[in-house]
N, C-alpha and C positions, 0 to 999 in steps of 0.2 A: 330739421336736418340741415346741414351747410355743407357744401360743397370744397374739397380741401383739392388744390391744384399745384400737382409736383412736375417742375421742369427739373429738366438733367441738369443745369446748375448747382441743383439742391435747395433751391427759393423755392418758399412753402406761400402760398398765397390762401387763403381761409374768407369767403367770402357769405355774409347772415342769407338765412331761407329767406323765399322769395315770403311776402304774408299776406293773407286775405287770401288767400289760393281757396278754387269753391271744393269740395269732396269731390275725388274723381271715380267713386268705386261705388260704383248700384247697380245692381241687377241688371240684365236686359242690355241690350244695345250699347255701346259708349254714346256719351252725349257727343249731336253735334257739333262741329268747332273746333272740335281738339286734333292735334298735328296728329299724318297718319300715325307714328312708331306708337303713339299711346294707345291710336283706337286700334291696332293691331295686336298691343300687346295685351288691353284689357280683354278683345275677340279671344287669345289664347287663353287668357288667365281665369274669365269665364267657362269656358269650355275641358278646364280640370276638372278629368271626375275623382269621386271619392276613393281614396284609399291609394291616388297616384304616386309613383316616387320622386322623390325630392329632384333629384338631382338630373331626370328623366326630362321634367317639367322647366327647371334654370333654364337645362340646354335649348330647350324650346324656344325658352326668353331669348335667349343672347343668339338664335339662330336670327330671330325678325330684328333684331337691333343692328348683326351686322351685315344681312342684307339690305337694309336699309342705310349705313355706313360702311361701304365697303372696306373702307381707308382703317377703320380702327380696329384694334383688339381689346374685347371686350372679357370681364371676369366678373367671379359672385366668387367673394369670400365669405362662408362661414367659420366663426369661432365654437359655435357646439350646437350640434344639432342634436333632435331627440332621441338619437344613439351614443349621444356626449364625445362624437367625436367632428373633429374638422373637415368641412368641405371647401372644395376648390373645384369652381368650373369655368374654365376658357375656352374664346372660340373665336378667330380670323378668317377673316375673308382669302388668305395664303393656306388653309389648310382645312383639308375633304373633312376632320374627325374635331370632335370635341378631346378637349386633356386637358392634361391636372395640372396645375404649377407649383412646384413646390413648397409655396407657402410665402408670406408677408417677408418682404425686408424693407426694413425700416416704411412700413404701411404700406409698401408698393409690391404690387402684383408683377406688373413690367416694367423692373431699373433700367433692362435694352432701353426702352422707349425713350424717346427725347420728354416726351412730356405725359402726361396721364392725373386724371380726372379723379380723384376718391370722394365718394359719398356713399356716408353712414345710412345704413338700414334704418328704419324706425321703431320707438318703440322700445321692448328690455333685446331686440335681439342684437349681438354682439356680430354683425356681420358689415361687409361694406361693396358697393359697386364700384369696378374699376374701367375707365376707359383709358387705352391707353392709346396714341398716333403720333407724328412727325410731326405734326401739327392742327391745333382743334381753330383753324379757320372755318369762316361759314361751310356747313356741307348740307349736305340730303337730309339730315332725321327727319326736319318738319316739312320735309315734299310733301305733298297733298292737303294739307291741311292751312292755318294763318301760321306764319313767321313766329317764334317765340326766340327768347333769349337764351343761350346757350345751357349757362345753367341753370336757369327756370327748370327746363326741357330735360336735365339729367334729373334733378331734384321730386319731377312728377313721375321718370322712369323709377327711381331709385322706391317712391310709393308704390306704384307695381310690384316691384318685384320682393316690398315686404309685406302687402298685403298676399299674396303667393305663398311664401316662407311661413309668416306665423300662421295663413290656415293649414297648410300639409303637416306642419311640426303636431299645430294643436292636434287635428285628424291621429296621426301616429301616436302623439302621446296618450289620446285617449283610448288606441284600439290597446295599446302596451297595457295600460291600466285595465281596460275590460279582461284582458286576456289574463294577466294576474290574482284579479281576483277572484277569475272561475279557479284557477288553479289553487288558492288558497281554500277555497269552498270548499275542490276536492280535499285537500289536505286534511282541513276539518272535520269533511266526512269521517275521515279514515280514522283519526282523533276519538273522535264520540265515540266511533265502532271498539275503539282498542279495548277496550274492557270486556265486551262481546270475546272478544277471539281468546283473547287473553284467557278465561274461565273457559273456553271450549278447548283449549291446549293444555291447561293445568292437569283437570281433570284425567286425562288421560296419562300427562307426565309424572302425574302421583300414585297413579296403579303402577308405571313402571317404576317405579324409587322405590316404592316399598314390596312388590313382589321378588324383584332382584336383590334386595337387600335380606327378605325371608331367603330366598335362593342360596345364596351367596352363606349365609348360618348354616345352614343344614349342609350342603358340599364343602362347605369347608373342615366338616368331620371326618372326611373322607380323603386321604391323605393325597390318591388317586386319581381324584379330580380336581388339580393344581389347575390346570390349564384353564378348564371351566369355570373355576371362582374367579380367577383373571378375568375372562371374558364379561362375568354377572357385574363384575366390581367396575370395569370401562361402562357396559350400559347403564349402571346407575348413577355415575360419575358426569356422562352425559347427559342425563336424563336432570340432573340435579344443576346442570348448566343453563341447560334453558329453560327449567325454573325461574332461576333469577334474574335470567335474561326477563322473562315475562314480569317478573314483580318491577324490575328495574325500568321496563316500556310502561308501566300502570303508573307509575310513580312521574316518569318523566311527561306522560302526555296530561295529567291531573295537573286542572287547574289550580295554580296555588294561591295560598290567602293568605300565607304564611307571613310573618315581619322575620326581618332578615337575622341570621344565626351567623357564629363560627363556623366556617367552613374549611375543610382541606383540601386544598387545590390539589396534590395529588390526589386524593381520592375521587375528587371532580375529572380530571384528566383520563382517568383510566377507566371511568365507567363511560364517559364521548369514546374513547377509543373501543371503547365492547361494544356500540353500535356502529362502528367503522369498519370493524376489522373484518368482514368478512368480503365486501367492497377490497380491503387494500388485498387481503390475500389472495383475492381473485386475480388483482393489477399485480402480482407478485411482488407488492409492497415490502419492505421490512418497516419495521421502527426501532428507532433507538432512543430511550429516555435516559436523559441524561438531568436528574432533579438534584437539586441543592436543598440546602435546610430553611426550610420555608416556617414562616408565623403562619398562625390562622391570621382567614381573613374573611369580613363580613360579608356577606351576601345572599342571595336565593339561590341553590345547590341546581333547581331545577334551569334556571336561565344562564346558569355557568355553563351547564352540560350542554347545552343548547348552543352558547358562542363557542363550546369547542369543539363541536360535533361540524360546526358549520366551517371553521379553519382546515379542520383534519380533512374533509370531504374535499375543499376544495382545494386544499392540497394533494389530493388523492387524485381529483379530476382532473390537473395539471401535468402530473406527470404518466396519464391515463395507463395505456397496456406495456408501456416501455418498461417498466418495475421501477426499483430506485430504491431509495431512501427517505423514510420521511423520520426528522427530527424532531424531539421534544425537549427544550432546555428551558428551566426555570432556577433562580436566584433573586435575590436582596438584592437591590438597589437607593438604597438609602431610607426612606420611608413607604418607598415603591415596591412590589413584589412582580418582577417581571416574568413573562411566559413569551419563547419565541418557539414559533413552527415554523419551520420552512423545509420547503421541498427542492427536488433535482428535475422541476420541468423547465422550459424553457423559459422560464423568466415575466416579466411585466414590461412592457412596454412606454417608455417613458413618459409618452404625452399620457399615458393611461392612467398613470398613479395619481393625479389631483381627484380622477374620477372613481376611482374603485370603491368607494362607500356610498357614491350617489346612487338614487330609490333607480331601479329596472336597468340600472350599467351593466351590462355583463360582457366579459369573453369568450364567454361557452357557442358553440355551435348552435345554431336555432334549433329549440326544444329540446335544448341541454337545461337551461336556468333561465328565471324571469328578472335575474338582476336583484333579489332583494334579501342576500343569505349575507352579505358586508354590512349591508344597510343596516339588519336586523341587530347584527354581532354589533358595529358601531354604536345602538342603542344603548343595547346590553349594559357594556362596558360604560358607557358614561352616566348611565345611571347606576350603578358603583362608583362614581367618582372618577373613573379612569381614564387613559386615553389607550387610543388602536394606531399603530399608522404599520405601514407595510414598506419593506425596500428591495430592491431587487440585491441578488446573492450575484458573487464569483466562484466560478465563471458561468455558471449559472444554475435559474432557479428564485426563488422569492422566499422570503421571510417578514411573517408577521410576528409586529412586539406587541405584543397587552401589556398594560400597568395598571396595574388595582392600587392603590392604597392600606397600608397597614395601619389597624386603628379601632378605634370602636364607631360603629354606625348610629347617627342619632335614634334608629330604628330598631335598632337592638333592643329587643326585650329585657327590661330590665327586672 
């Protein structure tokens, strides 16, 4: 790591890591020797328990750094934490509260400052430490302890406070993953089960279809009972609905082994939206399909239904109990066959769209989503060949494009 030193001039000064440096991070006690701010900050950074918050624990850091330098103001940029979004924590000795700064201009945390200190975190994390003051003449950091060189002394802070960063990240990102794959367990569970449920609903929905349909012959001799055979004709109608609603759940939760076929994308479209729809009608959803003349196109029927089950939903959860609109428009694109959904919620977030396919991203509310219903779609789609990308709508709202490819799959059964 190198120490990069920006004066208000705009003179970039870039000076190599100190080397032979011993390891400053073991268990137990800090070693003897070491200026207080490190054996204070290692005291803190030991004494993280598990499961702490990130940015709970920075403030922590940057509280003993600037009690220890009164004169500076001190920050921790991250670029993506295990939420995949940006943190920023500042803290001066002029003010009672920690707060946030806006963000990097041109690598600096504080342009005010006449001068300021950047050094890179270590490691893959894309973060960096800022000191920012009037001036970095000798001050207090190494009170209590031997004299070191100024950026020696930021370069072994700057090792603190990434040894800190990559264990809470790793800690978080492995509780996100344990937590997802109970959740997939369940899922699974429910999977295996569907066939169970499925045959215990049949059975019963097939004594209704055909007893209302004997019903329904015989009253309807009877010229008398109009109103009656109406009524037989709606329960068997129904009855004959979620029939195939079950055959269509047997079908989609069966694991396939199938090699890929011609497929109709509307007819893919509109059986993801029979497992939506009662979700959107609840959120007083409409739909409006708006389909062009489409080619077949090669694929697994079941994994199609599956990335549009997962757009529609979350277009569905986006625009939650407000109601709206959700669109379906499909067309040609040259050798392309495009699908756009989009909805009338309030949109995506700009820093957010590099992130929306990455594995446990989400925007949902805690114990809305585990982040992996994009990721999964993302899949989908490029093992078809295709690409996903999403843009935000005017004036607002989002919109996702699929592009499949028109063609023959080498996998096609020939």
């Amino acid at each position: 790591m190198g120490a990069e030193k920006h004066q208000g001039g705009g003179q970039n000064q870039t000076k190599p890591p100190p080397s032979g440096t011993a390891p400053l991070f073991k268990s137990g006690p800090a070693p003897a020797g070491l200026p207080a701010c490190i054996g204070r900050l290692l005291t803190v950074a030991h004494a993280v328990p598990w499961g702490a918050d990130l940015r709970e624990t920075l403030e922590q850091l940057l509280d003993v750094l600037v009690e220890l330098e009164p004169r500076a103001t001190v920050g921790i940029w991250l670029g993506k934490t295990a939420q995949n979004r940006e943190l920023v924590c500042v803290m001066s000795s002029t003010s009672t509260e920690h707060s946030t700064a806006p963000g990097l201009t041109d690598g600096r945390l504080f342009p005010q400052l006449s001068e300021e200190q950047v050094i890179p975190l270590g490691g893959p994390l894309d973060g960096t430490l800022h000191f920012g003051a009037s001036s970095f003449e000798a001050g207090p950091l190494s009170a209590g302890g031997p004299t070191a060189d100024l950026d020696t002394l930021l370069e072994a802070i700057a090792g603190v406070v990434t040894m800190v960063v990559r264990t809470l990240t790793a800690e978080t990102s492995l509780a996100t993953s344990v937590a997802s794959q109970q959740q997939l367990q369940k899922l699974a569970t429910i999977g295996r089960s569907t066939a169970g449920i499925v045959h215990e609903l049949n059975n019963p929905l097939t004594a209704i279809v055909a007893y209302s349909d004997l019903l329904t012959k015989q009253l309807s001799e009877n010229e008398q009972q109009t109103t009656n055979v109406d009524r037989l004709r709606r329960i068997s109608e129904a009855a004959t609905r979620a029939q195939l609603f079950c055959r269509e759940l047997t079908d989609y939760s069966r694991p396939s082994g199938r090699l890929r076929a011609p497929v109709d994308l509307h007819a893919i479209l509109d059986r993801a939206l029979s497992f939506c729809m009662h979700d959107l009608r609840d959120a007083e959803i409409t739909v409006e399909r708006c389909y062009g003349d489409l080619p077949m196109v090669v694929g697994l029927d079941t994994q199609l239904i599956q990335l549009f089950v997962n757009l529609i939903t979350n277009a569905g959860d986006a625009m939650g109990k407000r109601g709206g609109t959700l669109e379906i428009e499909t067309e040609v694109a040259g050798a392309q066959v495009v699908i756009a959904v989009a909805d009338q919620g309030p949109g995506i977030k700009r820093r957010d769209l590099p992130h929306l396919f990455d594995s446990y991203f989400t925007t949902k509310p805690k114990g809305r989503g585990v982040g992996l219903g994009l990721d999964i779609a993302k899949q989908i789609v490029t093992d078809h060949g295709g690409a996903i990308r999403a843009e935000m709508r005017e004036p607002s709202g989002a919109v996702f494009y699929v592009e499949l490819p028109v063609g023959v799959d080498d996998e096609l059964d020939t």
